[in-house]
C-alpha positions in Angstrom: 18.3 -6.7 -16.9 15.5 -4.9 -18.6 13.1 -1.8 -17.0 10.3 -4.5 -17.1 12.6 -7.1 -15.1 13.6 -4.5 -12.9 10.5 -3.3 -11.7 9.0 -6.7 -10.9 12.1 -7.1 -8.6 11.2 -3.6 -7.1 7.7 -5.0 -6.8 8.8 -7.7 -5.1 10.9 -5.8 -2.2 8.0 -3.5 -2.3 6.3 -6.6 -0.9 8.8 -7.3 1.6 9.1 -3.9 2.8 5.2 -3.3 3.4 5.1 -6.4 5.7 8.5 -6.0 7.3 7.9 -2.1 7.5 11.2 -1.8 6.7 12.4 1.6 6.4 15.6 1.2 5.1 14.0 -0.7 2.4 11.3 2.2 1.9 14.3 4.4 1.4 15.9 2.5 -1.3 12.2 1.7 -3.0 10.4 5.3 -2.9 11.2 8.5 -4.0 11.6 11.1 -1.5 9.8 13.5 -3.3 6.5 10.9 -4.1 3.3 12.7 -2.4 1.1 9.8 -0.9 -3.0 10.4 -0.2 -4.6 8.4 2.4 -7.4 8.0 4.9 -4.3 8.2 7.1 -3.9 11.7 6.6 -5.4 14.6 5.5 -1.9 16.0 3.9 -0.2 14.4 1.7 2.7 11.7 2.6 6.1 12.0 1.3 8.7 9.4 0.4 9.1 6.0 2.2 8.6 7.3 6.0 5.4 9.0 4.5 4.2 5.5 3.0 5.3 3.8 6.0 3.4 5.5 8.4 0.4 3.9 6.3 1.5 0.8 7.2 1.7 1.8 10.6 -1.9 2.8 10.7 -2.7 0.0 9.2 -1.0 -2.3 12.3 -2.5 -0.6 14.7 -5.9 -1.8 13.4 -4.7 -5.2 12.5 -1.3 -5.8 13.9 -0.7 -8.6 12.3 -1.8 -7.1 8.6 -0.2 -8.8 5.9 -0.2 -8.3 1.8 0.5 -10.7 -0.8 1.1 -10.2 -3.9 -1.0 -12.4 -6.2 -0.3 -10.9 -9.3 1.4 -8.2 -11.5 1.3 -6.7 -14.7 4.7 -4.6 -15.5 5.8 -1.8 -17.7 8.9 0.0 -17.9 7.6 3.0 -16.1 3.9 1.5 -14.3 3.3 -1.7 -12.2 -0.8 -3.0 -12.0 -0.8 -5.2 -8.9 -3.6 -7.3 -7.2 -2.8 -7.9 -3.4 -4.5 -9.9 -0.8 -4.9 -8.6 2.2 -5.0 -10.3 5.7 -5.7 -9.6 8.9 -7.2 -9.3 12.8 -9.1 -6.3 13.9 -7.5 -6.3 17.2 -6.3 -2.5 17.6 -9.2 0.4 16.9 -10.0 1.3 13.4 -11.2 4.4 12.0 -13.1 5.1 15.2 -14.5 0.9 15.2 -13.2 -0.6 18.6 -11.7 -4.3 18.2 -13.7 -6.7 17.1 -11.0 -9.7 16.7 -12.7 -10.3 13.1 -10.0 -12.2 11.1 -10.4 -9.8 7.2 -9.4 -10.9 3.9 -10.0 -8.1 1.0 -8.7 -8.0 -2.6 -6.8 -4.8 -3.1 -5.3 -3.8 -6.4 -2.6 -0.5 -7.2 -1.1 1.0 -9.7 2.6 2.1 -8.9 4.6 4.4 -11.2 8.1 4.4 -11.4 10.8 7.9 -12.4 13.9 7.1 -14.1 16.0 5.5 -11.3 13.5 3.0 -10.8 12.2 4.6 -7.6 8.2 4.2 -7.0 7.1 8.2 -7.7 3.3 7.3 -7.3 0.8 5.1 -5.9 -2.7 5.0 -7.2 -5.4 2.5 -5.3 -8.5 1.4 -7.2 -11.9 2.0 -4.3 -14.3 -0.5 -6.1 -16.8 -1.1 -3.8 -15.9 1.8 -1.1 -15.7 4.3 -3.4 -19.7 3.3 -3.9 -20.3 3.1 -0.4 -18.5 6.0 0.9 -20.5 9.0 -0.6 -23.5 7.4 0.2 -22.3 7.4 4.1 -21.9 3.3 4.4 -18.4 3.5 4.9 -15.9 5.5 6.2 
């Protein structure tokens, strides 16, 4: 099996392990030493735990939060992918008390890969947000 074929198989237990929030699959998927930056935290996040605990914020917004993957572009070191993301505001959210809104948002990432084939680095595109949030329409 080639890098590229390899890392779309890593993308797809990536998948798994996001919605399962499987750890032991986080383990065997992410680098310990990969630093993670998100709203979840004003420190960086390290290794699977670290990007779990995303995924634990995320639940306890939208407990039932799911991502699919609708698409992928592979390289032997970088994967592009476009998610869709589902879910039900049922759980506070970044101070917004439940609403029981259903959400459905596009969401695309760039993971990058070190020589074992472990994810080292996750990059998320903002679109929109990143418009809204210095303006103070989003948090």
């Amino acid at each position: 099996m080639d890098k590229i074929e390899q890392n779309e198989k890593i993308m797809k237990k990536f998948e798994k392990m996001i919605n399962t929030a499987d750890e032991h699959l986080a383990g065997e998927l992410i680098s310990d030493s990969a630093a993670f930056y998100t709203p979840a935290s004003l420190e960086p996040l390290y290794g699977g735990k670290g990007y779990l605990s995303v995924v634990h914020w995320m639940r306890s917004g939208f407990s039932d939060v799911q991502w699919k993957l609708e698409e992928m572009i592979v390289s032997k070191n970088k994967a592009a992918v476009r998610w869709t993301l589902t879910g039900t505001h049922d759980g506070e959210f970044l101070g917004v008390t439940p609403t029981g809104k259903k959400i459905s948002t596009t969401v695309m990432n760039f993971y990058y890969f070190d020589e074992n084939g472990k994810i080292i680095n996750d990059i998320a595109a903002e679109g929109m947000i990143g418009i809204l949030r210095p303006l103070g329409l989003a948090k």
